[in-house]
C-alpha positions in Angstrom: -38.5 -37.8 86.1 -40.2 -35.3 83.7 -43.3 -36.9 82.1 -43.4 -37.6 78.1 -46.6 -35.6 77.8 -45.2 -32.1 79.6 -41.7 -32.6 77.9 -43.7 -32.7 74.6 -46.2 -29.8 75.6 -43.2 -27.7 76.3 -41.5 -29.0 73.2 -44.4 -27.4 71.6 -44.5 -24.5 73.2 -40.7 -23.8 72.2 -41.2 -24.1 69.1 -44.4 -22.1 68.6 -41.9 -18.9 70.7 -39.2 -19.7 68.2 -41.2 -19.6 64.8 -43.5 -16.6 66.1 -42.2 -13.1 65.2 -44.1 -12.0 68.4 -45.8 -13.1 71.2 -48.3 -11.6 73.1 -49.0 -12.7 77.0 -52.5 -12.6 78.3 -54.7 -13.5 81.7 -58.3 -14.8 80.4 -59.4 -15.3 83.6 -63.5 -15.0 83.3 -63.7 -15.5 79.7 -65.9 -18.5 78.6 -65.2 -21.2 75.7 -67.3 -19.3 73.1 -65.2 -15.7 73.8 -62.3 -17.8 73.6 -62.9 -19.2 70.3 -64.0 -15.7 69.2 -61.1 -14.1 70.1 -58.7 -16.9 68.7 -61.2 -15.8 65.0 -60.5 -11.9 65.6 -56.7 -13.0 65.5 -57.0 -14.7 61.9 -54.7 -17.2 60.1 -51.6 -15.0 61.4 -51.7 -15.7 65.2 -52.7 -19.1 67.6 -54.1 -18.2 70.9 -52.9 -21.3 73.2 -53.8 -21.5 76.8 -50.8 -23.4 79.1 -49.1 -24.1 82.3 -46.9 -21.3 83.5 -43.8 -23.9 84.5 -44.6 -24.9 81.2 -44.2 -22.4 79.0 -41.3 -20.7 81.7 -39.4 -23.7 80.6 -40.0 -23.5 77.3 -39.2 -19.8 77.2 -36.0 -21.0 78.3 -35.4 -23.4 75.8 -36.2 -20.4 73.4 -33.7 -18.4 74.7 -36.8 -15.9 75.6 -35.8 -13.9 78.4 -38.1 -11.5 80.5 -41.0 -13.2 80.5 -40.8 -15.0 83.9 -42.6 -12.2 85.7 -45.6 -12.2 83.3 -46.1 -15.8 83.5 -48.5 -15.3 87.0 -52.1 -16.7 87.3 -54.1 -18.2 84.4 -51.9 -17.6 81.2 -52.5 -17.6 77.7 -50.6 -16.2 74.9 -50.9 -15.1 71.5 -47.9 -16.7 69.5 -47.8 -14.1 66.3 -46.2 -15.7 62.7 -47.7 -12.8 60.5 -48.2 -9.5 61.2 -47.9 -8.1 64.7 -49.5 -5.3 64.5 -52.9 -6.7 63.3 -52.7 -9.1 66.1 -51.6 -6.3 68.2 -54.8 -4.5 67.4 -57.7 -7.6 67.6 -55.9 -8.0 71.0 -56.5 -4.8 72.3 -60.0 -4.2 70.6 -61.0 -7.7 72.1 -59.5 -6.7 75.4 -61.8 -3.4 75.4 -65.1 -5.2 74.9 -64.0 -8.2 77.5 -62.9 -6.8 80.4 -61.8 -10.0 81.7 -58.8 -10.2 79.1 -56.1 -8.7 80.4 -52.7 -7.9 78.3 -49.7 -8.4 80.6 -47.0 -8.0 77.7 -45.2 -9.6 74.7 -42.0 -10.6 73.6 -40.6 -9.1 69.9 -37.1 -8.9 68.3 -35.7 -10.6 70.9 -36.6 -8.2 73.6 -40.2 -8.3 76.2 -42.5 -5.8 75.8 -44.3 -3.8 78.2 -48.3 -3.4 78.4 -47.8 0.0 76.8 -45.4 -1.3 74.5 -48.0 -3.8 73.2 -50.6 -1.1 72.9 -48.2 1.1 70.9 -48.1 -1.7 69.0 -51.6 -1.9 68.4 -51.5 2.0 67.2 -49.2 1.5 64.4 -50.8 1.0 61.0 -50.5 -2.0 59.4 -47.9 -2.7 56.9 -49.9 -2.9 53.8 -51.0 1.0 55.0 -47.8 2.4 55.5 -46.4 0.7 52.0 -49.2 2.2 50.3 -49.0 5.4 51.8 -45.0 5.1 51.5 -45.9 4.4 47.3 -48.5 7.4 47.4 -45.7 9.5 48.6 -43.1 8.3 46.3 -45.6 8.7 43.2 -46.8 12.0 44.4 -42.8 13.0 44.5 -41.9 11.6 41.3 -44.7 13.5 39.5 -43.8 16.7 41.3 -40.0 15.6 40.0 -41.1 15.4 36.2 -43.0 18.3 36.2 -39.9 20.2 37.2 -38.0 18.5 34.8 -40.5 19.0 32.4 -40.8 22.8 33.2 -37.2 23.9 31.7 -38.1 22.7 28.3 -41.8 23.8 28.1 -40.6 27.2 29.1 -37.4 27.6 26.5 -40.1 26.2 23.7 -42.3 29.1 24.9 -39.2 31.5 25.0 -38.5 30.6 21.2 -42.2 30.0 20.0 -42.5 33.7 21.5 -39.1 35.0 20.1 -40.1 33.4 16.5 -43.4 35.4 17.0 -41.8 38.7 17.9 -39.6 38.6 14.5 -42.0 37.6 12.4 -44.2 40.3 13.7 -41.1 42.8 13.3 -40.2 41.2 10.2 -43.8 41.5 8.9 -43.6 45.3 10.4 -40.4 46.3 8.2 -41.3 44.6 5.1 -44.6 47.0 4.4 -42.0 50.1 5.3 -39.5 48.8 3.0 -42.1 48.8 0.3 -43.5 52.4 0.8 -39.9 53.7 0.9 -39.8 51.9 -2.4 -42.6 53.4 -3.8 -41.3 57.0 -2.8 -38.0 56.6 -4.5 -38.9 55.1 -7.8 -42.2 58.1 -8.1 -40.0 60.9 -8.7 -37.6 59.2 -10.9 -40.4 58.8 -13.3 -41.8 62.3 -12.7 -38.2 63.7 -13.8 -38.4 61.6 -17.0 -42.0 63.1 -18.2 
């Protein structure tokens, strides 16, 4: 008969696989209680670091309908259950893991599917999604000024084309108005020379 306090503990565990968008599987063999409680700080308000049992959590895994995580689960286990974003948990991981040596990343589970080592580190590499949205929004601005300037650019140029048509007839307008008046002049002179 199963005791109350494991059938909660894996209870627990269940439900921390089922409401986590990712998980992250670790060995912290060597680490003390105060790199521990560092580590669970680098991961911020988005992830819990929770050290169990493997037949624990291979049981609850089970009950999560997590599948692939069985051969992970060997030696001292602790793993990173991720509600927020995965790729900043991803990252404080795998920085933490380069400056403690003795925290090993064995894998992860995500959208419904386990993850490799180098699946988790790839992970890690990705930019965050606040990055990429502003960068996607910098690109989208960037293309919808270049969009108004070309639909901008037909109108400038025809008010240009008649600003500069408008200019070129007044100028020949201005042009044929002085000729006009000297060939004016030359007609009426010698109709007053044949009246004297």
């Amino acid at each position: 008969m199963a005791r109350p306090d494991k059938v909660e503990a894996v209870e627990e565990i269940a439900e921390k696989f089922r409401g986590a968008s990712a998980s992250v599987v670790t060995e912290y063999r060597g680490l003390t209680m105060s790199q521990l409680t560092t580590l669970r700080r680098s991961l911020g308000d988005g992830a819990s670091y929770r050290v169990a049992k493997n037949t624990l959590v291979k049981r609850a895994a089970e009950d999560a309908g997590m599948n692939g995580l069985e051969q992970l689960l060997v030696g001292p286990t602790a793993i990173a259950f991720i509600t927020g974003e995965p790729v900043d948990a991803a990252k404080a991981l795998r920085d933490f893991a380069k400056d403690n040596k003795a925290l090993v990343i064995k894998g992860g589970f995500m959208d419904g599917r386990a993850l490799t080592v180098a699946e988790v580190n790839q992970l890690a590499d990705l930019e965050s999604r606040e990055v990429l949205l502003s960068k996607l929004a910098g690109a989208m601005k960037g293309t919808m000024a270049k969009a108004a300037g070309l639909f901008a650019a037909p109108a400038s140029q025809v008010a240009r084309l008649a600003q500069a048509l408008a200019d070129k007839r007044a100028a020949e307008g201005g042009e044929a108005a002085p000729a006009a008046d000297t060939a004016a002049d030359t007609t009426e002179a010698p109709a007053e020379d044949a009246e004297s």
